[in-house]
N, C-alpha and C positions, 0 to 999 in steps of 0.2 A: 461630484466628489473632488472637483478640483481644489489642490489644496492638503486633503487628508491626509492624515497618518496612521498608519498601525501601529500599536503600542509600543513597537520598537522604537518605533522614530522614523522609520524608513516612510517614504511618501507610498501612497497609496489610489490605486488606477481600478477602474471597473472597464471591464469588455465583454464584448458578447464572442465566444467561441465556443463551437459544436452546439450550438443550442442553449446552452449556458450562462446565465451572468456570471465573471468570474475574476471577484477582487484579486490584483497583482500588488505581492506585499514587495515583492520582490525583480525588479526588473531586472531585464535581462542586460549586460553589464557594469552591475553594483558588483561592488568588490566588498567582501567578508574575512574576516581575520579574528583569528583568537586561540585558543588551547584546546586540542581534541578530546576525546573520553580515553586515550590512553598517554596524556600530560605532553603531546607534541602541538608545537605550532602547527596551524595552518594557515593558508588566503586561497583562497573560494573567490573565481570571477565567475558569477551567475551566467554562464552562456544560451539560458530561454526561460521567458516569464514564466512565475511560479507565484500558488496566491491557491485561492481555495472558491468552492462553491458556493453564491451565496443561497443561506437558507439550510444548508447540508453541515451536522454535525459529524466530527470524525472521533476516533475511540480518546481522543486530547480534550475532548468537551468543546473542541475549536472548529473553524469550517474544517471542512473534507478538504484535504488538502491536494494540488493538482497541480501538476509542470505544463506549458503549453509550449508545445514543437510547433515549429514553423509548413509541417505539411497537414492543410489545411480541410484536403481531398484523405486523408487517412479515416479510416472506416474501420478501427479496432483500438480499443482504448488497454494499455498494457496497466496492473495494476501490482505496484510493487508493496509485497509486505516488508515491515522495517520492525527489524528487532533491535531489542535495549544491549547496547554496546557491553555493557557488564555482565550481564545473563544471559544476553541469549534470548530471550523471553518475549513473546508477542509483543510490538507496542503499538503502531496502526500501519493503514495500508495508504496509499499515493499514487492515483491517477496517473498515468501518464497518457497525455491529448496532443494527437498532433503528431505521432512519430511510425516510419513508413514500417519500421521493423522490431522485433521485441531488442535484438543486439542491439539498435537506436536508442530506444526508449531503458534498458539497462542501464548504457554506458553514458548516458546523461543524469541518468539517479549516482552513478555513482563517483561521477564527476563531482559533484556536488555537497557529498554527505562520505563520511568514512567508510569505510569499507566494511566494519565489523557490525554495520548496522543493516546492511544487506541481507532479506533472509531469504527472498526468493521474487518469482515474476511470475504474474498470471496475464490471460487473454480475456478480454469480452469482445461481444461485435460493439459497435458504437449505439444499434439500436436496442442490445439488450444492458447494455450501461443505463443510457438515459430510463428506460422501461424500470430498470432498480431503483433510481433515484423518484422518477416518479413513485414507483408503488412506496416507498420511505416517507417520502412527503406526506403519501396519504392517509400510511398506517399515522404518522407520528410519535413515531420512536425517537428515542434519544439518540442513537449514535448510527450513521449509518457505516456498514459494510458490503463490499462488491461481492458478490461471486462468479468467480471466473472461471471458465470451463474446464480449468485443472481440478478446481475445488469439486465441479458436478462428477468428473471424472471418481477422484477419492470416495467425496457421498455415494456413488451408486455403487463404487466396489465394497463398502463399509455395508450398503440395504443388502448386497449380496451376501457377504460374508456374513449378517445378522441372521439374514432367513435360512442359510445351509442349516441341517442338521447338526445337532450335536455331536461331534466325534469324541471316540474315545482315549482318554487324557493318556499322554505319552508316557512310556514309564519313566523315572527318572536315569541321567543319563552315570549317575556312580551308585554303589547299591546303599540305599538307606540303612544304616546299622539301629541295630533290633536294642530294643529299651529293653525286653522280655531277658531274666534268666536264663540259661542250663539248666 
């Protein structure tokens, strides 16, 4: 791949980390500048390669996209969901590889990206990341997503709350005024 570019123009590097082939669109001290999502300059010095999985689509229709930390003995991959600056609103999630703590792995997401695109941070083990992307590959779906142990957390409080019984519905809390006559 020596030589390539990603459609930006930025040059473009293939490595193998955590198991992974993993195109680096973005090296780690390219410097970025331009107009945030709320009309302020910024400049962005990339401080650790960032690039995506190859073969792994992410909710962008583009690779799964992934930051790689320099500890290399890390054995939990943090998986940040990023929402759309204006809404508020889902947009995808971003590996983070390589980092010894999730406060690590945050504070290098959001080094990097605005603040208001932060929507939260989840955990996997490293062996139950690659196991997702494996079983991805083999379904052959379109897009893949992580789930990280916060998410099984929610799921299982959600199959809980599904199987409980039906309780009965609160009354409300000002009194309804009557349609009905005198």
């Amino acid at each position: 791949m020596k030589g390539a570019r990603h459609r930006d123009g930025q040059p473009e590097s293939l490595v193998d980390a955590f198991g992974f082939r993993v195109h680096i669109d973005r090296h780690a001290g390219t410097v970025f500048e331009g107009t945030g999502p709320d009309g302020q300059p910024y400049r962005v010095v990339q401080t650790d390669d960032y690039g995506y999985l190859e073969g792994v689509n992410g909710d962008d229709g583009e690779g799964y996209d992934v930051y790689l930390g320099l500890d290399r003995t890390a054995d939990r991959v943090f998986v940040v969901t990023q929402v759309k600056a204006s809404t508020g609103a889902y947009d995808e999630q971003k590996a983070m590889l390589g980092y010894p703590t999730k406060r690590a792995a945050e504070d290098t997401y959001k080094a990097h990206t605005h603040p208001s695109m932060f929507g939260r941070i989840g955990c996997v083990t490293l062996p139950a990341f690659r196991a997702q992307v494996r079983a991805h590959l083999d379904s052959g779906a379109a897009v893949f997503r992580v789930e990280t142990d916060e998410d099984s957390e929610d799921l299982a409080c959600l199959e809980e709350y599904e199987a409980a019984p039906l309780s009965e519905p609160e009354p409300p809390s000002e009194p309804v005024p009557s349609t009905e006559k005198p």
